[in-house]
Each structure stands twice: as C-alpha cells, then as structure tokens.
VOZALUM-26686 format. One record per residue (C-alpha): residue in three letters; chain; x, y negated, z negated. Coordinates in steps of 0.001 Angstrom, whole numbers, plus 500000, padded with zeros to 6 digits. Each point is the difference from the previous one (the first is absolute). Example, Ala and Ser with C-alpha at 12.3 -4.5 7.8 and 13.67 -1.06 7.14 Angstrom:
REM residues 2
MIRO:resn:chain:xx:yy:zz
MIRO:ALA:A:512300:504500:492200
MIRO:SER:A:501370:496560:500660
REM end
This chain:
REM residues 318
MIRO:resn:chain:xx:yy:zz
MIRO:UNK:A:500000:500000:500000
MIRO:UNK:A:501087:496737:500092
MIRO:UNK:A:498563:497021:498233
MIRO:UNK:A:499978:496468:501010
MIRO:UNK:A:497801:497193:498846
MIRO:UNK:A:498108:497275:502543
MIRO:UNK:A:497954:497079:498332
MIRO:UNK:A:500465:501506:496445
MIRO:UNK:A:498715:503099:500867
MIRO:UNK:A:501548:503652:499409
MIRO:UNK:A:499594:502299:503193
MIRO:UNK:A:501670:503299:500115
MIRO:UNK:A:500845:500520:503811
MIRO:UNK:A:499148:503874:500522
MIRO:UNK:A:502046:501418:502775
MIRO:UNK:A:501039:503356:501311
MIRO:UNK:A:503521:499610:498688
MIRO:UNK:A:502872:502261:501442
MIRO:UNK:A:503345:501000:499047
MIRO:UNK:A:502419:498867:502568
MIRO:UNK:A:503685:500473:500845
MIRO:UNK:A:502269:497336:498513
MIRO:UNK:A:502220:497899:503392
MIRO:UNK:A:503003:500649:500076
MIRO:UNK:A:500817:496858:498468
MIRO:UNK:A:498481:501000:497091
MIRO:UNK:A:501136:503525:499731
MIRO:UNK:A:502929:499532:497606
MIRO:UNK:A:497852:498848:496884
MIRO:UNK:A:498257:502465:497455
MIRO:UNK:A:498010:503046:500964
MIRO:UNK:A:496770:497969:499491
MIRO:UNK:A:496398:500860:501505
MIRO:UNK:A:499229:496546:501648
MIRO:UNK:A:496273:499459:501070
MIRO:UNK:A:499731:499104:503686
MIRO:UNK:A:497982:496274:499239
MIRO:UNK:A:500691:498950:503752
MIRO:UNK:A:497073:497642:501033
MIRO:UNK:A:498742:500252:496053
MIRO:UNK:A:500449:496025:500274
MIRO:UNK:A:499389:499589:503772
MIRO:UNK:A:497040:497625:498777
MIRO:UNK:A:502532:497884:498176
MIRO:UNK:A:502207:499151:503082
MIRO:UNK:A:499080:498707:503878
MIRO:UNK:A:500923:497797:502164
MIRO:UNK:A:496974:497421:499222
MIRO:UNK:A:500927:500289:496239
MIRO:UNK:A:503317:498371:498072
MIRO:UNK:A:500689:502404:497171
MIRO:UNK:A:502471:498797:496979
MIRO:UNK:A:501012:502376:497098
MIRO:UNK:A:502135:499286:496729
MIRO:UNK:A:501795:502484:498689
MIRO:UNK:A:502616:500235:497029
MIRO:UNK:A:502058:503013:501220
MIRO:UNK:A:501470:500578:496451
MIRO:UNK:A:503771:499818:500072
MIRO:UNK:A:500230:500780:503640
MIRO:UNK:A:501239:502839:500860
MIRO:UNK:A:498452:501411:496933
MIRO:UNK:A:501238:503852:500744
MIRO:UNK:A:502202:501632:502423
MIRO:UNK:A:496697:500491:502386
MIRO:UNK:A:498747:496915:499624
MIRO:UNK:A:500628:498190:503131
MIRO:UNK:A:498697:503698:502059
MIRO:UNK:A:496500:499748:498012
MIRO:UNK:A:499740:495744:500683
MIRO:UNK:A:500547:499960:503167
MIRO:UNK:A:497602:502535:500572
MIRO:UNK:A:497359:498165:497997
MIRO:UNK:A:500541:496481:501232
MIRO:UNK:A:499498:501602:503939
MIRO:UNK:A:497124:501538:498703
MIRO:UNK:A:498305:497188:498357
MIRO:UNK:A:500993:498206:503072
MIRO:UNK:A:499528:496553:498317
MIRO:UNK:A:501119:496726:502246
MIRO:UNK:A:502046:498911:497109
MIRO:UNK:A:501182:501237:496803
MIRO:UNK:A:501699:497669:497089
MIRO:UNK:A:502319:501998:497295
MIRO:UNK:A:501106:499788:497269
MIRO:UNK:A:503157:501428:497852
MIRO:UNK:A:502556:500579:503147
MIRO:UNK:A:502871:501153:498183
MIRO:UNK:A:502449:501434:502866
MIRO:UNK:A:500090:498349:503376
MIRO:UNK:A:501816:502335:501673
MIRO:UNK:A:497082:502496:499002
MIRO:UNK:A:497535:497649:500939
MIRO:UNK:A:501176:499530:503726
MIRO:UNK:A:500075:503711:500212
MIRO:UNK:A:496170:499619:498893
MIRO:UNK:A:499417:497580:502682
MIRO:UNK:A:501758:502530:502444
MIRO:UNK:A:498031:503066:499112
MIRO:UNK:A:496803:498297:500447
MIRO:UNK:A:501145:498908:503993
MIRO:UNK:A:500502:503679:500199
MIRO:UNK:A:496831:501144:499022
MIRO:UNK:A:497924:497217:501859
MIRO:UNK:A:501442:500293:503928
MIRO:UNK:A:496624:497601:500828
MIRO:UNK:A:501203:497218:497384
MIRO:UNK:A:502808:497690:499452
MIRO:UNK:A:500819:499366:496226
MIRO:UNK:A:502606:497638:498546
MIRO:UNK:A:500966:499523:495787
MIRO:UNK:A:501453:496411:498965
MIRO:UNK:A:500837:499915:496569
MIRO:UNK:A:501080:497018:497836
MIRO:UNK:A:503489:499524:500429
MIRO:UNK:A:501357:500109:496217
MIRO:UNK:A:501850:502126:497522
MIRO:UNK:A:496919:500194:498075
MIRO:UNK:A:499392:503535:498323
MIRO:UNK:A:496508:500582:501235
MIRO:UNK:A:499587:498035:503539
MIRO:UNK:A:496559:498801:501303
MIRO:UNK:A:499890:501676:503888
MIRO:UNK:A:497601:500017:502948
MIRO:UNK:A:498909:502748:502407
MIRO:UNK:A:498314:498701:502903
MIRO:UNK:A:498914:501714:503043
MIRO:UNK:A:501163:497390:502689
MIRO:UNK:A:498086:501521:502637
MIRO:UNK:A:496637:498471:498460
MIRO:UNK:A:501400:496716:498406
MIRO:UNK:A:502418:497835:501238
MIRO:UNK:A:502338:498976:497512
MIRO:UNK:A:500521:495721:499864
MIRO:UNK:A:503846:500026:498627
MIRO:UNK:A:501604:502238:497371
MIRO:UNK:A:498364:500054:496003
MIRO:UNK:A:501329:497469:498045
MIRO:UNK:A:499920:499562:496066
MIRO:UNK:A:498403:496698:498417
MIRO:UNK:A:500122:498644:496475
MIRO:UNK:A:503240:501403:499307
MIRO:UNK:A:500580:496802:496871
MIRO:UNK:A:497475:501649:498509
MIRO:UNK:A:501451:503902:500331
MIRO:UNK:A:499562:500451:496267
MIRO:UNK:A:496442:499577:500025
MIRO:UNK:A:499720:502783:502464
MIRO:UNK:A:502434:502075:498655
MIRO:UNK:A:502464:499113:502325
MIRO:UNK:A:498193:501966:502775
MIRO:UNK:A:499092:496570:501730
MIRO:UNK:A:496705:500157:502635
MIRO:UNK:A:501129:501161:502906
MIRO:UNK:A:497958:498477:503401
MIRO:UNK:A:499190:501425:503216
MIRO:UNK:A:498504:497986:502763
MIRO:UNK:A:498584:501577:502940
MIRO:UNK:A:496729:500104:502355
MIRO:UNK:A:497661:502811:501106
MIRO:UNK:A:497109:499371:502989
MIRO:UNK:A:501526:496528:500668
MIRO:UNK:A:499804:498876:496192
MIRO:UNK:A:502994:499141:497899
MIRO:UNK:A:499841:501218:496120
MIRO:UNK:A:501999:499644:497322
MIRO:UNK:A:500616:503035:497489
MIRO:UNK:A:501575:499473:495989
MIRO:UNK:A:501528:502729:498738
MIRO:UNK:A:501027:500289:496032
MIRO:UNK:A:500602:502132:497177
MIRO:UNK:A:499304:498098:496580
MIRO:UNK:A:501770:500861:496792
MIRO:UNK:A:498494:502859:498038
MIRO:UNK:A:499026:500966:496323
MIRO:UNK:A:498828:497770:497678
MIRO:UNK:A:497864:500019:496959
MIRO:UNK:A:496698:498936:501797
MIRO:UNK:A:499881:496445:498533
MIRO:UNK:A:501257:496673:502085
MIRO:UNK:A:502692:498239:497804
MIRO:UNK:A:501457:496918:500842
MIRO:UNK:A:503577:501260:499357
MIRO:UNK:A:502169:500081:503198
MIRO:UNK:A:500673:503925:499148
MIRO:UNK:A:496254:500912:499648
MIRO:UNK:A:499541:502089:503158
MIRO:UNK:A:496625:498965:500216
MIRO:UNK:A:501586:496144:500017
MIRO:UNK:A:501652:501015:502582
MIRO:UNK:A:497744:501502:502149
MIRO:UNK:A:497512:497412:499213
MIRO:UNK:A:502569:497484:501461
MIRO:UNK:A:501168:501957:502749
MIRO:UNK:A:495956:500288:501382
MIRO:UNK:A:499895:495939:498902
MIRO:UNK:A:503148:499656:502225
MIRO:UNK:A:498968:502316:503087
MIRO:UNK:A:496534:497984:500494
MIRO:UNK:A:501572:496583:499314
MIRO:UNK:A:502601:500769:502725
MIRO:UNK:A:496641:501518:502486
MIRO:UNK:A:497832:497184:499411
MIRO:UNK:A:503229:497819:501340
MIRO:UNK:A:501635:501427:502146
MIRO:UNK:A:497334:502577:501994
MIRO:UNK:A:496848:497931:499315
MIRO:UNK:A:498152:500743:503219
MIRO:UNK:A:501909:503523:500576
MIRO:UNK:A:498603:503881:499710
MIRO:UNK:A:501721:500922:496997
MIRO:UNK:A:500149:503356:498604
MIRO:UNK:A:501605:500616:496680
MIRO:UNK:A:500937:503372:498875
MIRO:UNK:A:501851:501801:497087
MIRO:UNK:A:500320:502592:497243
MIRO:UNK:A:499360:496658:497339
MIRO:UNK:A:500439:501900:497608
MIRO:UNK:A:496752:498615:497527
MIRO:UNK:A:495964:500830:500284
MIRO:UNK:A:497771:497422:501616
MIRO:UNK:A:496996:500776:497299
MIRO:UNK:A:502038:498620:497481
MIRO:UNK:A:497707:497505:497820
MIRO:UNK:A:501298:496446:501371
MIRO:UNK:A:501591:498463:497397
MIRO:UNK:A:502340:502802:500119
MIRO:UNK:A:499587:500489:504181
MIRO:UNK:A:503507:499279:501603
MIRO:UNK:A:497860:499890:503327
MIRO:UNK:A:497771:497161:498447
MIRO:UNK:A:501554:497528:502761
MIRO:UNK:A:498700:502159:502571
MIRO:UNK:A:496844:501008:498773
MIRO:UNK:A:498497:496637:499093
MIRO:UNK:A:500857:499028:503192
MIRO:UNK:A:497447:502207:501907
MIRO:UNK:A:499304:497788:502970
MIRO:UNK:A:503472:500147:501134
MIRO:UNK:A:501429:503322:499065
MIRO:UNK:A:498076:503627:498884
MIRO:UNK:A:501885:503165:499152
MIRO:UNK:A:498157:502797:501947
MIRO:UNK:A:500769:502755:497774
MIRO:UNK:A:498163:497819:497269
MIRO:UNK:A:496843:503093:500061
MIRO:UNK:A:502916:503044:499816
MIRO:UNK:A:501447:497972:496767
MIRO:UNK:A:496607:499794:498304
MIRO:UNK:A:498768:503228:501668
MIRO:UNK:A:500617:503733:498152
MIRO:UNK:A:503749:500495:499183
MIRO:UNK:A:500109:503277:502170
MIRO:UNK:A:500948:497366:502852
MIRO:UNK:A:502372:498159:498681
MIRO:UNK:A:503381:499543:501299
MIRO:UNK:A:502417:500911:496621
MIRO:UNK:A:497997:503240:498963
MIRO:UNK:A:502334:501004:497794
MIRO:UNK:A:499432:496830:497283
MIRO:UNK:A:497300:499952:501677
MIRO:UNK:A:499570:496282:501490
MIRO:UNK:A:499154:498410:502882
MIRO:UNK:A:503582:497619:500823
MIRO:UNK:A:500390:500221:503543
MIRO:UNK:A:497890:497287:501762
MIRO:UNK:A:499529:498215:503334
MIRO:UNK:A:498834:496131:500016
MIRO:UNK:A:498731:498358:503404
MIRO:UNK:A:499324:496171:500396
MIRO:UNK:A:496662:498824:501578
MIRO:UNK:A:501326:499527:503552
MIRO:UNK:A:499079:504248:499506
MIRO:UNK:A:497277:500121:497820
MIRO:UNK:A:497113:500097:502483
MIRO:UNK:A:502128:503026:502514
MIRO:UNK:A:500375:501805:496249
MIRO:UNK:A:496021:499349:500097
MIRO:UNK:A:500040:502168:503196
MIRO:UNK:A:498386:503597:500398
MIRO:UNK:A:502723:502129:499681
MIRO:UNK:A:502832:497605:498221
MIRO:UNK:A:500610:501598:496634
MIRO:UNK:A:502342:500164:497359
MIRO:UNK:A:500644:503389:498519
MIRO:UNK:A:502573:501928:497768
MIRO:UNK:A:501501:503003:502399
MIRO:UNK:A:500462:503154:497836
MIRO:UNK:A:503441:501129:501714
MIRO:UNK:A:500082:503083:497299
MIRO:UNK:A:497687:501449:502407
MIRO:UNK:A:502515:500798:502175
MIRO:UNK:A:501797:502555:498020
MIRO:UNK:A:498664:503403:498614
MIRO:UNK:A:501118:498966:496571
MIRO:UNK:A:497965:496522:500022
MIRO:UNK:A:501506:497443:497625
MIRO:UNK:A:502470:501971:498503
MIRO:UNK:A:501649:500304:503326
MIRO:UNK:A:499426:496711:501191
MIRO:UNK:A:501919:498168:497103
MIRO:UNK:A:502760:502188:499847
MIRO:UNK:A:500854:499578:503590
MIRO:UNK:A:498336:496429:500687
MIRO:UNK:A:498978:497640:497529
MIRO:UNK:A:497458:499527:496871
MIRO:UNK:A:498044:497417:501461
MIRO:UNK:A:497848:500767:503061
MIRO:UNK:A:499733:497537:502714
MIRO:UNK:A:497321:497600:500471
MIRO:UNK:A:499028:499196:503328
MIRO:UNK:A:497791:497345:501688
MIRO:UNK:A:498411:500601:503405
MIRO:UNK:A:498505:496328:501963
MIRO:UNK:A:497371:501227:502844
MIRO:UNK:A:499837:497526:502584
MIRO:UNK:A:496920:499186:501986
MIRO:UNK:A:498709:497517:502747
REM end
C-alpha cells in the first residue's frame, strides 16, 4: 500500500504491487525486497503540473546503500524539483545526481549545492528538462547565519510554462524547550528571527514574485501564538499561507517526523500562487517513501532519512 494525503485527507492507494528485479545500478546494496511503486505517483507529476518536494535526507549518505535506494525513489516520485536538506558528502552527492541520469534516459537532472564547508549543506535536484534554471542557487542573509544555524536560505530562481519562480530553501535550528525566549541562544529566538528575517527580506526584495519557501523548520505550525515562531507568517495570511497548514493540525499518522512524532517539514507559497493552489488537482501532501521497502519505516530510516518528504503539486489550468 502506499499512503499519501491530498486536501487533508488519508487515502490508501490499493495497487497490484509486484516484486521486481533491482537495476543494475542498484544491485550492490542489501538483499532487500523492494516494492515495484512505478507510476504509484504518476498523478503527482505531468507536464501541465510543477511539482516541488522538501526533503531532509538525514546525514546524507546515511548508509552504505543510501545513494542506490534515493536515486531510485527520487526517479520514482518523479517530482520537478526537490530541496534537501543535511548534504554531508559532496562527492556522494554528485554520485546521487549521476545515478538518477542513469535511471531516467527520458530526463535531464542537475544538483547545485551551496558552495561552503558547512557540515550539513542545503542542495537542489532539479529535473532541467521541465524547468529551466535562471542562474545558479545563491545563499542570502548570510549576517544573520546564526539565526539560521548557519545553514543560510539558499535561493533558486527559475521558470516553468513561460513563468519565472523563485524557490527558498532552509533548515532552521532544532530542539528547544517549546517556549519563545528572548535570549539570543533560545532556539525558538532564533527561529522566530530567522522566519522574521526570511519574510522581511521577501516582502523587499521579491514583492511581486512567485515565491515558494520550503524546509525541514524544524518547529510545529499549531503552536499557540505567543509561543508560534511562524507568527510572522501566519498573521500575515493575505500575503503568504503554508499549505501543509491541514497535515499539521490533521491526525499525527501524516506527519513528517513520525518518530517524535511532529509535523516540521513545511512548504509556504506567497499569493502570486494561492488561487493555482485553489486549483482541482493542486495539493499538498506528505509522501510515505517507507512504502517502498518491504520493511516500511524501519528500512526507510536506516537507509534514508527520519523525516519523510513533503511535497507540493500546483495544477495549472486555462
């Protein structure tokens, strides 16, 4: 089975599921039954539809098999463009980008990372035969690293069907104690700031622009509001709306950090998009990637990652 939720909604996708023989790119890793979930997500993909998932690939490469098993899932997923987090060997991660050319001979696909010595990088996958990239990613607010735990946003401009859009990646500071302090080492301070910084430098810089923000933020949106670090954004409904708003105060089974479990990983769009989000078929929905191995989540987070990605699919229409 595999699980994914539209519009807040649950739906287990029965399909006559099949065994299949690993590619030979894949045939090194463990002796692992791997459900066959080609076209599982053929819905979530087209060529009228730009498709964006956010992913925190936990300390990428995570296991020795790790980069056989992604590659595999991101061509399967088949999203337009994906925005990690938690890079932690570039070498590895070109050899990522390389497997997934491999296994897609009707694609083009291209990684740009941000070019530091950082110990978890911020990265983009981007299938270049749907989107044309604008120039290469480029970080912004770097005087204020510390309030984004020196993992600064990382931007990447491009256009799809003749429109240009801008995409924010991040990955806030963790942990915490729940409560916003005013001390400078509070990590909900400085996530607060950091989502105070990110719109200020929006609302000046991209005023008029498509902008989609994206991240593992590392903090729940449901939080009561004197103690929201997303209060900036939230208040500010006519301007901004994070679409994964109904997963966060939906039933914890869909969440994207089971294992706590919490909802952290989230995907904010500013009005310029809020009426194609309003289309039929645009949706925002966790994708249950466990699904893909025999072992479910056991499996999945020792090879991939303990967050699942969160993906947001825009439907276009005349």
């Amino acid at each position: 089975m595999i699980g994914i939720i539209i519009n807040n909604y649950y739906y287990k996708c029965s399909h006559n599921l099949k065994f299949f023989l690993l590619l030979l790119i894949v045939g090194c890793a463990d002796n692992l039954s791997h459900y066959d979930i080609n076209n599982i997500y053929s819905n979530f993909d087209s060529d009228s539809t730009l498709t964006v998932v956010t992913w925190n690939i936990e300390w990428f490469p995570k296991h020795e098999n790790t980069i056989s098993y992604l590659s595999e899932l991101i061509f399967k997923i088949n999203a337009d463009i994906y925005g990690l987090q938690e890079i932690a060997n570039w070498d590895d991660f070109n050899t990522l980008i390389d497997n997934i050319n491999l296994l897609d001979s009707k694609s083009e696909w291209k990684g740009f990372i941000v070019e530091q010595n950082a110990y978890q990088e911020l990265a983009y996958i981007v299938k270049v035969s749907s989107v044309n990239i604008n120039e290469n990613p480029y970080t912004i607010l770097n005087e204020y690293a510390n309030y984004f735990a020196y993992r600064e946003p990382y931007v990447l401009e491009f256009s799809f069907n003749n429109s240009e859009y801008i995409i924010i990646n991040n990955h806030y500071k963790c942990c915490g104690d729940g409560y916003l302090g005013s001390n400078s080492n509070d990590e909900e301070y400085r996530r607060n700031e950091a989502t105070k910084y990110l719109k200020n430098y929006v609302d000046t810089n991209f005023m008029n622009e498509k902008i989609i923000i994206i991240g593992d933020l590392n903090d729940e949106l449901n939080d009561p509001l004197s103690n929201n670090v997303f209060n900036s954004i939230l208040i500010d409904s006519l301007n901004y709306m994070f679409v994964d708003l109904d997963i966060a105060n939906g039933n914890s089974i869909n969440w994207s950090y089971p294992t706590w479990p919490s909802h952290l990983d989230h995907i904010i769009i500013s009005n310029e998009l809020f009426n194609v989000f309003y289309n039929n078929g645009s949706s925002a929905l966790t994708i249950f990637a466990e699904d893909y191995f025999s072992g479910g989540w056991n499996e999945y987070d020792r090879y991939i990652s303990d967050h699942r990605p969160v993906g947001l699919k825009l439907t276009f229409t005349e």
